[in-house]
Every structure is written in structure tokens, then in C-alpha cells.
py3Dmol code that shows the C-alpha trace and the ligand (Angstrom):
import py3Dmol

protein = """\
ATOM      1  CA  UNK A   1      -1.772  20.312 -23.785  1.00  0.00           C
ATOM      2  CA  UNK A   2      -0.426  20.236 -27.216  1.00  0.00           C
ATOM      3  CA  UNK A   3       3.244  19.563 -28.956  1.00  0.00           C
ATOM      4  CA  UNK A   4       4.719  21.451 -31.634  1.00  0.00           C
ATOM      5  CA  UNK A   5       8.724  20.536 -31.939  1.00  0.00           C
ATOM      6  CA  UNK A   6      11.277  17.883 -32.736  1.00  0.00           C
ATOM      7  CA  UNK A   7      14.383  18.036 -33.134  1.00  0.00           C
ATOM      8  CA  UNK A   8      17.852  15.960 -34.594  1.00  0.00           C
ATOM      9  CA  UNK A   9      19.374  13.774 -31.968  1.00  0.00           C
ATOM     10  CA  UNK A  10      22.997  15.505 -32.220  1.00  0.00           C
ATOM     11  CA  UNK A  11      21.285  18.945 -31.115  1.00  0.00           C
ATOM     12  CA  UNK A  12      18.639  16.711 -28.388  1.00  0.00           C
ATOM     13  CA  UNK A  13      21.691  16.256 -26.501  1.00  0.00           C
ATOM     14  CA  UNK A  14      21.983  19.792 -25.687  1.00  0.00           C
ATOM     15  CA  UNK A  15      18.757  20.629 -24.495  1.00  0.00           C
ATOM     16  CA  UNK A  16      17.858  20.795 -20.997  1.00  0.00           C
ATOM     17  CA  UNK A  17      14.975  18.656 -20.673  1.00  0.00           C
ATOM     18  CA  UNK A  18      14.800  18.017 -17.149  1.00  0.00           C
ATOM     19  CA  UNK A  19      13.057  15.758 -15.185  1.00  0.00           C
ATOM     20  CA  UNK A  20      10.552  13.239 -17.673  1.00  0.00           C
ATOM     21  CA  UNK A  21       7.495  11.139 -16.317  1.00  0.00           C
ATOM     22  CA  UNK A  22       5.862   8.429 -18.375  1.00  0.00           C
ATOM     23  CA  UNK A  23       2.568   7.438 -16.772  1.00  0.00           C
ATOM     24  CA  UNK A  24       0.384   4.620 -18.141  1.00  0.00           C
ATOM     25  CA  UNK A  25      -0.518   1.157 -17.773  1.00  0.00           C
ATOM     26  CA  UNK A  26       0.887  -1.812 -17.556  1.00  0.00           C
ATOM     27  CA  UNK A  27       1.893  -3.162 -20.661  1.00  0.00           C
ATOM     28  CA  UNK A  28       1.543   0.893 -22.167  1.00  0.00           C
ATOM     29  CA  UNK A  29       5.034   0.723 -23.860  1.00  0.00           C
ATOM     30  CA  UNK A  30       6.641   2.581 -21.320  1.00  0.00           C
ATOM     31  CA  UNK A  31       9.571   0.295 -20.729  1.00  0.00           C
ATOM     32  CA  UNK A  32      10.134   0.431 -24.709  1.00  0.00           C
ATOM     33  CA  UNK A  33       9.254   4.335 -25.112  1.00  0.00           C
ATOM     34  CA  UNK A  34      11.720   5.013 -22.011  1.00  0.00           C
ATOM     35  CA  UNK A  35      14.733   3.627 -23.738  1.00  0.00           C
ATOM     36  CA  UNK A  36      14.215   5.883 -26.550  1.00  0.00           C
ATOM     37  CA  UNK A  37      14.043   8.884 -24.872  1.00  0.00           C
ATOM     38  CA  UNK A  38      17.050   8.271 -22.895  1.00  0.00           C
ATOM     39  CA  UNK A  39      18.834   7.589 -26.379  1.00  0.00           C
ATOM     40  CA  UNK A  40      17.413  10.240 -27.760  1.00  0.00           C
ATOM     41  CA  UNK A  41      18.508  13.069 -25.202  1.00  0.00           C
ATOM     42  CA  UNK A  42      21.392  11.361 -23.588  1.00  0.00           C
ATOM     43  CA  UNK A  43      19.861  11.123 -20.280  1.00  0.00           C
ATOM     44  CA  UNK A  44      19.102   8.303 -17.678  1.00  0.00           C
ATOM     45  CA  UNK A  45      16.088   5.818 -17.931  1.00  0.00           C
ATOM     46  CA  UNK A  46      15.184   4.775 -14.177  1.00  0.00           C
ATOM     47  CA  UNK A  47      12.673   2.276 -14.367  1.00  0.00           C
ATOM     48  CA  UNK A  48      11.521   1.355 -10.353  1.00  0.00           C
ATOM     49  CA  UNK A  49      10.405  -1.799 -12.044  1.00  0.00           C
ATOM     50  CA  UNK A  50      13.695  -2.783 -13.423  1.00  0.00           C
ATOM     51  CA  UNK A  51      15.769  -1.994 -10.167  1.00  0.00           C
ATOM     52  CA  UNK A  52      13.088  -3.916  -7.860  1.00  0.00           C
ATOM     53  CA  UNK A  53      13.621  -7.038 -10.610  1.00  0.00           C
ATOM     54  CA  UNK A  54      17.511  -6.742 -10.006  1.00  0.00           C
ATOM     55  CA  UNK A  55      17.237  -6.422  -6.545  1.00  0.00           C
ATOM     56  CA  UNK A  56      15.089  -9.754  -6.465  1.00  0.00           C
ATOM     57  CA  UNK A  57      17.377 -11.123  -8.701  1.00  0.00           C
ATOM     58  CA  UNK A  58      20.670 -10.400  -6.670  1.00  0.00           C
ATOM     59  CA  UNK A  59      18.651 -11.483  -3.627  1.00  0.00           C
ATOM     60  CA  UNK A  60      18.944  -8.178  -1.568  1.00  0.00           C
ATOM     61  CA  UNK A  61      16.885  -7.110   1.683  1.00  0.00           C
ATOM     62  CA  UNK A  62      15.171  -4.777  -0.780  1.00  0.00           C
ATOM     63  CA  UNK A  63      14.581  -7.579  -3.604  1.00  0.00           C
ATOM     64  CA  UNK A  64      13.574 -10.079  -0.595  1.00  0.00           C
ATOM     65  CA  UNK A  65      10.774  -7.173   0.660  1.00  0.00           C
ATOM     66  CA  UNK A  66       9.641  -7.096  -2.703  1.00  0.00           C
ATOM     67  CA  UNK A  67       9.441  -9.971  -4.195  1.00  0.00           C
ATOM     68  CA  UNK A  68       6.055 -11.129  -2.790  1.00  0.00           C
ATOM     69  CA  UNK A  69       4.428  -8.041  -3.419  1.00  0.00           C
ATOM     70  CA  UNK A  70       5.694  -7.792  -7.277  1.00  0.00           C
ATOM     71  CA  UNK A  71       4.199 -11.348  -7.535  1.00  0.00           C
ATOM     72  CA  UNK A  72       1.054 -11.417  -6.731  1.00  0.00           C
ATOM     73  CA  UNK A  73       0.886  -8.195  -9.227  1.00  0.00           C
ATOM     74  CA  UNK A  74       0.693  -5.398  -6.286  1.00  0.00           C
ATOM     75  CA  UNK A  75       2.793  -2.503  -5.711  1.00  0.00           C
ATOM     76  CA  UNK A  76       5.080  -2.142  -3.339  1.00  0.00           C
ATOM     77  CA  UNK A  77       5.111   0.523  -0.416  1.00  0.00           C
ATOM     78  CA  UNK A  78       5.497   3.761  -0.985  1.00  0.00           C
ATOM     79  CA  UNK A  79       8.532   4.462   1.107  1.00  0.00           C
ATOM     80  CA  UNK A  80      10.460   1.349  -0.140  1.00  0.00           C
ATOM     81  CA  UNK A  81      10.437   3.167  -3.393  1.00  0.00           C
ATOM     82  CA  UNK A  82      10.597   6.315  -2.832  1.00  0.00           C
ATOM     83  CA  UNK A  83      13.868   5.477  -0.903  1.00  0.00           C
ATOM     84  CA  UNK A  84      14.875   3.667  -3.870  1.00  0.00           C
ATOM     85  CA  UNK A  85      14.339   7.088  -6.244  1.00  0.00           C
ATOM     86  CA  UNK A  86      16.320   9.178  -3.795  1.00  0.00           C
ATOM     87  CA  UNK A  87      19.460   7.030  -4.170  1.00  0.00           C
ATOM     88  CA  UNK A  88      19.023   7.071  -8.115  1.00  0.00           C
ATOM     89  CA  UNK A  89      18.605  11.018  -8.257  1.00  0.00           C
ATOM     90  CA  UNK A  90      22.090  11.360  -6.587  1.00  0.00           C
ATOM     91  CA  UNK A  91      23.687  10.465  -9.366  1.00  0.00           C
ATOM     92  CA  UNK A  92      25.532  13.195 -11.145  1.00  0.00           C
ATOM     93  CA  UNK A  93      23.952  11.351 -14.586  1.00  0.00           C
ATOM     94  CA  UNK A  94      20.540  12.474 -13.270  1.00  0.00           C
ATOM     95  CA  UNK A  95      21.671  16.623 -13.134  1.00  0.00           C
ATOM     96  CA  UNK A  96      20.809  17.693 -16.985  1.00  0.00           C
ATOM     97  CA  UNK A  97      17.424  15.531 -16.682  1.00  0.00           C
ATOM     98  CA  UNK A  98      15.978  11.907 -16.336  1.00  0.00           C
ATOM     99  CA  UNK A  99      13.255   9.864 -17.364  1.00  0.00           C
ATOM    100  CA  UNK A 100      11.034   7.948 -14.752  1.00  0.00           C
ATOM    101  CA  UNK A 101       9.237   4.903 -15.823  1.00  0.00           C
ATOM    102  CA  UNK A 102       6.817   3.186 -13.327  1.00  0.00           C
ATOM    103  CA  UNK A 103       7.355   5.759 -10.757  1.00  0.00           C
ATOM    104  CA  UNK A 104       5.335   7.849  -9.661  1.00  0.00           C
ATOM    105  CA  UNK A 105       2.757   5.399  -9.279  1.00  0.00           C
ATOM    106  CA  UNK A 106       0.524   6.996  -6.460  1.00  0.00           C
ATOM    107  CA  UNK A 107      -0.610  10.177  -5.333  1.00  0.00           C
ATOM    108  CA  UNK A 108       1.711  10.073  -2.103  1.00  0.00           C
ATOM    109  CA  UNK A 109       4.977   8.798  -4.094  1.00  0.00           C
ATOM    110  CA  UNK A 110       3.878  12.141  -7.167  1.00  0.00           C
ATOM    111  CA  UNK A 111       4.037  14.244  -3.628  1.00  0.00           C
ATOM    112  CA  UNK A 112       6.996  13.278  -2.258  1.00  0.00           C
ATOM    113  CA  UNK A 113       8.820  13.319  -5.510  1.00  0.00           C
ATOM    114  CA  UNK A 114       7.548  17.022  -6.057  1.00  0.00           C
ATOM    115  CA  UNK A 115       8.975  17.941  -2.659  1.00  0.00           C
ATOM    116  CA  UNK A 116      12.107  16.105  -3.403  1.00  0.00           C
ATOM    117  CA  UNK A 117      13.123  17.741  -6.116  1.00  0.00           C
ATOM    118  CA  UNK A 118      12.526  21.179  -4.393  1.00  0.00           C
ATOM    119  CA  UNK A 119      14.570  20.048  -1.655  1.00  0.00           C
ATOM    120  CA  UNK A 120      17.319  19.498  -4.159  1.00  0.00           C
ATOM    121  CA  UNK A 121      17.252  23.138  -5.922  1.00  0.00           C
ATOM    122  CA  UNK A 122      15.632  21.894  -8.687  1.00  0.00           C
ATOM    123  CA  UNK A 123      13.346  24.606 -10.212  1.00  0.00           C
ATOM    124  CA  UNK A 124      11.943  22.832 -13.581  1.00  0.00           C
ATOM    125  CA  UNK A 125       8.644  20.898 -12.775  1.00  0.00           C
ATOM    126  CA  UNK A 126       8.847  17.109 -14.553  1.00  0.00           C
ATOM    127  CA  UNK A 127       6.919  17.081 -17.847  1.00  0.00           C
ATOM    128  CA  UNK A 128       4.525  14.242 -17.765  1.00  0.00           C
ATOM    129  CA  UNK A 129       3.036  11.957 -20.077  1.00  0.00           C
ATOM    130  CA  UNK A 130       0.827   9.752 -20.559  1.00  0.00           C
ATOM    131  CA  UNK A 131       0.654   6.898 -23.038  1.00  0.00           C
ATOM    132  CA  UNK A 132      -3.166   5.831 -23.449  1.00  0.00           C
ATOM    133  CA  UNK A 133      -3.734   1.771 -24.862  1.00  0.00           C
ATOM    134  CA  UNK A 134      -6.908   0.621 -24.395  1.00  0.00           C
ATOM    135  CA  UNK A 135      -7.579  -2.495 -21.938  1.00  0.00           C
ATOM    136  CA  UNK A 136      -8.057  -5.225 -25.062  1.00  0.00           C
ATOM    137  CA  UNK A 137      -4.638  -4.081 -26.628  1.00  0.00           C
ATOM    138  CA  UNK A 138      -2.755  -4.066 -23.022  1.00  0.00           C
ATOM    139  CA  UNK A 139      -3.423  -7.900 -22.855  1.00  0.00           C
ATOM    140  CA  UNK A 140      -1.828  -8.440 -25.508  1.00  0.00           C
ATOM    141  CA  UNK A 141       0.986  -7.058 -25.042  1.00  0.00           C
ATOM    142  CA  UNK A 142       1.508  -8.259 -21.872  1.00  0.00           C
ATOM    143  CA  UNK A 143       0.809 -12.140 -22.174  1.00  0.00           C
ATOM    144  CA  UNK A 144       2.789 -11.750 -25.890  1.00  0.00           C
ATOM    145  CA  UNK A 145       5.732  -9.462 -23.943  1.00  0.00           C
ATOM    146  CA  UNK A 146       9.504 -11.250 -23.840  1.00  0.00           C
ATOM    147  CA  UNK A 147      12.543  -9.884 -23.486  1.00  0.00           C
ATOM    148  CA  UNK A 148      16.393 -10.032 -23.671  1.00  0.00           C
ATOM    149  CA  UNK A 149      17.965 -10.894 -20.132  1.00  0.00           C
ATOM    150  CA  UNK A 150      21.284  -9.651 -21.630  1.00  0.00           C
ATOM    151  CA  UNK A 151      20.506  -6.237 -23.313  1.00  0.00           C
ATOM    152  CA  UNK A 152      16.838  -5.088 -22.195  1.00  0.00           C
ATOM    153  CA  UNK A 153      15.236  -5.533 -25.274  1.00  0.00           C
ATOM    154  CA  UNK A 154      11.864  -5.692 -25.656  1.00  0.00           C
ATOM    155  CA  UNK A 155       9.591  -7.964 -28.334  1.00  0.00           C
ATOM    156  CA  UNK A 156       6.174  -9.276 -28.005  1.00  0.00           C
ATOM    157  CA  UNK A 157       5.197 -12.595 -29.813  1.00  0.00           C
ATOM    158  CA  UNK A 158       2.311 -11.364 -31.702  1.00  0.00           C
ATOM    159  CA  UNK A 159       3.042  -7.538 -32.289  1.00  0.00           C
ATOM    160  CA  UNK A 160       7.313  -7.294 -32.737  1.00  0.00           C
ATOM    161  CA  UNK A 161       8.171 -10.766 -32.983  1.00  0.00           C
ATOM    162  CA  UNK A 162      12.166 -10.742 -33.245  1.00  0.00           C
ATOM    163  CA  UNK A 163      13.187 -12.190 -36.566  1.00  0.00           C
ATOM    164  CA  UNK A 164      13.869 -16.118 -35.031  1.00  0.00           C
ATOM    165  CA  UNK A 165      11.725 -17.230 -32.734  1.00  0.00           C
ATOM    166  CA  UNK A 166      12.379 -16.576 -29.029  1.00  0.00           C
ATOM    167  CA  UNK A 167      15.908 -15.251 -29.872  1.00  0.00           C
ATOM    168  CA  UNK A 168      17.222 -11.406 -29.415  1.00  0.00           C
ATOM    169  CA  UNK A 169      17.989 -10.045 -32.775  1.00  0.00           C
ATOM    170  CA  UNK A 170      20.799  -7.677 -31.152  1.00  0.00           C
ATOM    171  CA  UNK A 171      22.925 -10.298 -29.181  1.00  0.00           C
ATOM    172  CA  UNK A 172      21.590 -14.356 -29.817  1.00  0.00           C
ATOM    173  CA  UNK A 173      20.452 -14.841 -26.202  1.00  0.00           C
ATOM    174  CA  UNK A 174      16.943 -16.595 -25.737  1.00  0.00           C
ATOM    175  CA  UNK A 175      14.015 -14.342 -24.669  1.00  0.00           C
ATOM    176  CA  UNK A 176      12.525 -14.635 -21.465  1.00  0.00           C
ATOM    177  CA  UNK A 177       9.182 -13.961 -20.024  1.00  0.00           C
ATOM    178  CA  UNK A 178       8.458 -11.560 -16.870  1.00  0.00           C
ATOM    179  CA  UNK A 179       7.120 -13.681 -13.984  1.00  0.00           C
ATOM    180  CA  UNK A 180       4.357 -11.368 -13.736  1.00  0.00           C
ATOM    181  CA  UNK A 181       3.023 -11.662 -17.102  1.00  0.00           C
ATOM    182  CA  UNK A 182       1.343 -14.398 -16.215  1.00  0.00           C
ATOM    183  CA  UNK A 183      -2.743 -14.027 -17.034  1.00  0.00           C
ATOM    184  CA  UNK A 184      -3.709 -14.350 -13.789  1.00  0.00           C
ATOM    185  CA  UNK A 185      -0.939 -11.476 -12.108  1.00  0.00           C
ATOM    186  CA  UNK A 186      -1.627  -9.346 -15.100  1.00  0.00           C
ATOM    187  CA  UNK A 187      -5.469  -8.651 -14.307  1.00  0.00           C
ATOM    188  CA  UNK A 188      -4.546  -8.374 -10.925  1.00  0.00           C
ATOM    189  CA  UNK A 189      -1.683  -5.145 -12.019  1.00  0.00           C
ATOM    190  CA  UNK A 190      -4.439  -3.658 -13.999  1.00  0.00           C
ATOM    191  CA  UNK A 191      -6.764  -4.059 -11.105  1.00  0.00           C
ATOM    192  CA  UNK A 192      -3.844  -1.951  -8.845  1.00  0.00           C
ATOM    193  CA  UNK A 193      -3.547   0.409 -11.738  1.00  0.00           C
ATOM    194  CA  UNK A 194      -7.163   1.570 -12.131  1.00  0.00           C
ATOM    195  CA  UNK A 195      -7.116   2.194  -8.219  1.00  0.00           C
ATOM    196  CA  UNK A 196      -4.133   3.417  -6.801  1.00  0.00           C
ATOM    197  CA  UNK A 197      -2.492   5.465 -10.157  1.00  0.00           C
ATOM    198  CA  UNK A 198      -5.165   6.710 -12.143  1.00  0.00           C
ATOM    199  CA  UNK A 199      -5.724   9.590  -9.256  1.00  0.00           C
ATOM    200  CA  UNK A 200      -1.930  10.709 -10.319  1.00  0.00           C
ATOM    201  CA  UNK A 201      -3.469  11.819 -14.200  1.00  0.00           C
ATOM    202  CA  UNK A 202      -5.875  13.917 -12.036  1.00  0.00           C
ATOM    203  CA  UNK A 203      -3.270  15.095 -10.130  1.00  0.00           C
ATOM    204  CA  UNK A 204      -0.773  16.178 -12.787  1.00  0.00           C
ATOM    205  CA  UNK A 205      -3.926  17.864 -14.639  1.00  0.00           C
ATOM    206  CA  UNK A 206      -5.166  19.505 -11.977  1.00  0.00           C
ATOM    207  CA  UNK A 207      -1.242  21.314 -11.544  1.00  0.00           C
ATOM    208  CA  UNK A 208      -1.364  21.917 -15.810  1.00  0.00           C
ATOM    209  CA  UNK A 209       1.498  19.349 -16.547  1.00  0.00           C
ATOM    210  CA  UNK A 210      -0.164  16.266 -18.480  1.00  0.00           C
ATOM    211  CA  UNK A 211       0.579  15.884 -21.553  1.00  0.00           C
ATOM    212  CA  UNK A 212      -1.569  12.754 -23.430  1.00  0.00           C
ATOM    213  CA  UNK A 213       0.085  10.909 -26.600  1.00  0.00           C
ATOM    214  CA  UNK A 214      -1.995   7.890 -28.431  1.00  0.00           C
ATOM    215  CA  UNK A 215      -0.301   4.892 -27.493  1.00  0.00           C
ATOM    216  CA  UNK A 216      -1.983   2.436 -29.748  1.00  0.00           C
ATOM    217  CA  UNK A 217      -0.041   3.754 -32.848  1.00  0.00           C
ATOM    218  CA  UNK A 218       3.410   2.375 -33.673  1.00  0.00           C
ATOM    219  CA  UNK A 219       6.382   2.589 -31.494  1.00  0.00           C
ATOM    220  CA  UNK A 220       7.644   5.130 -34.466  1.00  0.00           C
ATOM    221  CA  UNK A 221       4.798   7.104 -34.273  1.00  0.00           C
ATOM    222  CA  UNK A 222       4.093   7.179 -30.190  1.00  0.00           C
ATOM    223  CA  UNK A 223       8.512   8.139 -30.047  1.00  0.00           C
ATOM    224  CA  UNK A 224       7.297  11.207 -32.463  1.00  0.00           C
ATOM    225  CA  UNK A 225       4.871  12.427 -30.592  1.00  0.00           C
ATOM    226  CA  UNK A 226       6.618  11.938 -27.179  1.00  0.00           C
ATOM    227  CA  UNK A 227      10.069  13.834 -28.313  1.00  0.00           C
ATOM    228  CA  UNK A 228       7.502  16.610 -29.410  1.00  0.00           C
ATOM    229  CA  UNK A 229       5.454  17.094 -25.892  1.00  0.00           C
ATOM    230  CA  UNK A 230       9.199  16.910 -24.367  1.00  0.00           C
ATOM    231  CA  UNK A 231      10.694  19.546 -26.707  1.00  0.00           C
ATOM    232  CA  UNK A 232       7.310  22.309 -26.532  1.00  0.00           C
ATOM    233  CA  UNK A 233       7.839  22.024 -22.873  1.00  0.00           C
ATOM    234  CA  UNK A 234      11.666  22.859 -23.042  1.00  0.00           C
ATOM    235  CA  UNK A 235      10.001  25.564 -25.335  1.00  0.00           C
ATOM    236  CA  UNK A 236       7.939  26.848 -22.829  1.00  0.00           C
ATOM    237  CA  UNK A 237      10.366  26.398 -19.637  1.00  0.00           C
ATOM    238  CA  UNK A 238      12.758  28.740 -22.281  1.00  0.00           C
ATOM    239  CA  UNK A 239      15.943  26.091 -21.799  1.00  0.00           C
ATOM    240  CA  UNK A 240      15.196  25.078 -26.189  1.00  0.00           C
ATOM    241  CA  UNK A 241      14.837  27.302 -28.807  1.00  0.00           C
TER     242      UNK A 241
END
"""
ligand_1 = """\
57
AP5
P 7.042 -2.196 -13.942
O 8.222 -2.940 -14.384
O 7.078 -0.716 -13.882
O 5.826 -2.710 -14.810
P 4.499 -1.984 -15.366
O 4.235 -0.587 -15.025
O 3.466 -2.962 -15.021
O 4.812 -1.778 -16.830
P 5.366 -2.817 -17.791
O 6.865 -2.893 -17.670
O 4.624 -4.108 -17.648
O 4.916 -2.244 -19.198
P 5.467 -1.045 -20.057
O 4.496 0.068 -20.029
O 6.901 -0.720 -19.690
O 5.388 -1.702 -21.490
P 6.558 -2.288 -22.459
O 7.328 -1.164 -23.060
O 7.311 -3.379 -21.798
O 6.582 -2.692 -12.471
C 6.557 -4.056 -12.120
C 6.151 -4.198 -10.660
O 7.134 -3.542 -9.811
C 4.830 -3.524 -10.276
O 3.729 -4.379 -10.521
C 5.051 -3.260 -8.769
O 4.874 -4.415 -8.004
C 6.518 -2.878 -8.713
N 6.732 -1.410 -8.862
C 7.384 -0.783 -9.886
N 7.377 0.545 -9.697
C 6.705 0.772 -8.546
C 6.334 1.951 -7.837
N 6.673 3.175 -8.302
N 5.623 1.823 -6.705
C 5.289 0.605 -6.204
N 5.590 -0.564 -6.836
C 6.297 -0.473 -7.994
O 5.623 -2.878 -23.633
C 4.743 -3.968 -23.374
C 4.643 -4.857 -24.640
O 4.013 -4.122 -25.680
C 6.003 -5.310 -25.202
O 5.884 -6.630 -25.649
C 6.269 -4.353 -26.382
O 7.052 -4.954 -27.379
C 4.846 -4.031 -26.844
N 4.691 -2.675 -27.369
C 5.154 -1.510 -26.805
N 4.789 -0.440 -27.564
C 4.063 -0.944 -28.609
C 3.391 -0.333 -29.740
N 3.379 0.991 -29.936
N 2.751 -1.136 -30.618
C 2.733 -2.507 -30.429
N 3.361 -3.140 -29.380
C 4.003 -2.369 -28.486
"""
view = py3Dmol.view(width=600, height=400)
view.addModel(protein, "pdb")
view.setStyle({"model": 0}, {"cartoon": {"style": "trace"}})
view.addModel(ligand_1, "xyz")
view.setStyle({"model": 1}, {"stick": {}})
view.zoomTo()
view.show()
């Protein structure tokens, strides 16, 4: 599908863009593309990945199920999360869109989040896209990812190193490094990734919705072209002119 649009981020603000997927692999620039967006448009950013890592952080019945799985680079069940989405949707921030990042991840969550949003009225199908990286470049950034634990930044070592080393440019605090980019968890995520979510591109395809951007070009030039694909399909669902 193709993009034609963008637009100033004063008038963004207006447009109802509705529900927003980001599908790609670990280590894709989701995480980093998802915060922009959410800028961008003034709407959530609900990363499943995030709120599992605070729940294992704050040591909840949810973060205790998880943590295993998360570790040893695997995803965890389907209802656990989907559970975890339903909460998030509830909240009157979510009503003029959102964007998803990490979920959905399989077929049966893509499914049940399609139904879900039927059951709640909504009429706008998500727009869905997917940032390609090729397997040698996703290595890289994952082993060279840190980030800030204070304000969610993101840097990697060898491709947006922050101006002193291991310290957040925005706030001072040291970086840290995800417990699952370590080598041997990240072959086993893109392992997971090649089976269980690259049936959802075929699945988004197949129901005309997948839009692809080129995510080996700079995080300028991949925001570009994602606020385009998001803007020609407010175009074409009529609610941006
Ligand atoms: P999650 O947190 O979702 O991790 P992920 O999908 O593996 O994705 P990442 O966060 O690793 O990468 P990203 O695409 O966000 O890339 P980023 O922007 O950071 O999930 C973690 C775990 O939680 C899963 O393994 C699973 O166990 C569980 N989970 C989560 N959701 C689930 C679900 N729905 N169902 C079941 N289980 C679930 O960028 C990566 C690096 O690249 C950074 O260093 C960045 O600076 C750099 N970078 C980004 N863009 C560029 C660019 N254009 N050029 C150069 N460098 C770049």
C-alpha cells in the first residue's frame, strides 16, 4: 500500500487516527518509532513489553507469571496479554486512537484484538505497519541497545551513542541494558519471531491493511514515512483532509 501525506504536529493533534499497529522484529525500532508517533498525534504508546517489564519490576502476580517466560526470550501466553490490552483500552486516553507496540504478536492475540474492538463500537480498522531491518542490522541493535531507566530513552552504543558514555543526554541517569539483550536470549526472540508473528504480516495482508516502511534508514527518515502511511489512511477512512 502506498503513503502520500504529512502533516504539522499542531494540526496531527486533530486528526482521528485511530487505532496504530507497529509490527516488526525485535530490535526493529519500534520502541523508538512508537514514542514518536504518540508525540506526534497526542495519543497513547502501549508497549505490552514495557508493562510486562514494570510488572516484573514491581513484583506483581502478572510480572511473577512472566518473568520466566520474558527471560528465556519467549512470549508469553496469549490470554495473559490480551487481558493486559483490555485493561489499557479502557482508558478514556485510548478513545481518539492509540499506538500498539509488541502487541499483536500472534495470529490468535491479531483475532481477539479485531473482535475486541468491535465489541467496543469501534468502527475504524487499526492501520498497520511494518518496519523491515534485516537480521545482520537487528543484532546490532539489540546487543548495542541501552536505555534510560528514568525517562524511556532509547540509545544504542554503536548506532546513537548518547553524547557521554553510558549517560542519558535528557536527565544524567546511567543507561541500562535490557536483561534480554543478552546474545544468547536475543537469537532465541528472533527464533519466536520468525515462528509465531510472521503469520500476523500474512494476516493483515490478506485483510488489505499492511502497510511496509524501510526500517534500515534513519530514525528521521523511517518517522517520515510512518506519519505518511498513518495520515493516507486517515485519508482514506475520510476522518483527515
Ligand atoms: P518487547 O519489549 O515488545 O520487545 P521486542 O518486540 O523484542 O522489541 P524490542 O523492544 O526489543 O525492539 P524495538 O523494535 O522496540 O526496537 P527499539 O526501538 O528499542 O517484548 C519483550 C518481551 O515481552 C517479549 O520477548 C515477550 O516475552 C514479552 N511480550 C511483549 N509483548 C508480548 C505479546 N504481545 N505477546 C506475548 N509476549 C509479549 O530499537 C532497538 C535499537 O535500535 C535501539 O538501540 C535503537 O536506538 C536502535 N535504532 C532504532 N531505530 C534505529 C534506526 N532507524 N537506525 C539505527 N538504530 C536504530
Amino acid at each position: 500500500m502506498q503513503a502520500s501525506t504529512a502533516t504539522d504536529m499542531a494540526t496531527a493533534k486533530n486528526i482521528n487516527v485511530g487505532p496504530i499497529i507497529l509490527l516488526g522484529a525485535p530490535g526493529a525500532g519500534k520502541g523508538t518509532q512508537a514514542k514518536l508517533v504518540a508525540r506526534q498525534y497526542g495519543i497513547p504508546h502501549i508497549s505490552t513489553g514495557d508493562i510486562l517489564r514494570e510488572n516484573v519490576a514491581r513484583d506483581t502476580d502478572l510480572g511473577r507469571m512472566a518473568k520466566a517466560v520474558m527471560e528465556r526470550g519467549d512470549l508469553v501466553s496469549d490470554d495473559l496479554v490480551n487481558g493486559m490490552v483490555a485493561e489499557r483500552l479502557k482508558q478514556p486516553d485510548c478513545d481518539r486512537g492509540f499506538i500498539l507496540d509488541g502487541f499483536p504478536r500472534t495470529v490468535v492475540q491479531a483475532e481477539w484484538l479485531d473482535a475486541e474492538l468491535t465489541a467496543r463500537g469501534n468502527t475504524r480498522r487499526p492501520v498497520v505497519i511494518s518496519v523491515d531491518v534485516s537480521y545482520n542490522q537487528l543484532l546490532q541493535r539489540l546487543t548495542g541497545r541501552r536505555s534510560c531507566p528514568v525517562d524511556g530513552k532509547i540509545y544504542n552504543i554503536y548506532l546513537q551513542p548518547p553524547t557521554n558514555q553510558n549517560i542519558c543526554d535528557v536527565c544524567g541517569s546511567p543507561l541500562v541494558q535490557r536483561n534480554d539483550d543478552k546474545e544468547e536470549v536475543i537469537s532465541e526472540r528472533l527464533k519466536s519471531n520468525e515462528r509465531r508473528t510472521m503469520p500476523l504480516e500474512e494476516y493483515y495482508q490478506k485483510h488489505g491493511r499492511l502497510y511496509r516502511v524501510n526500517g534500515e534508514l534513519s530514525v528521521e527518515q523511517v518517522t517520515a514515512d510512518i506519519f505518511r502511511a498513518i495520515e493516507s489512511a486517515a485519508v482514506a477512512a475520510g476522518t483527515h483532509d
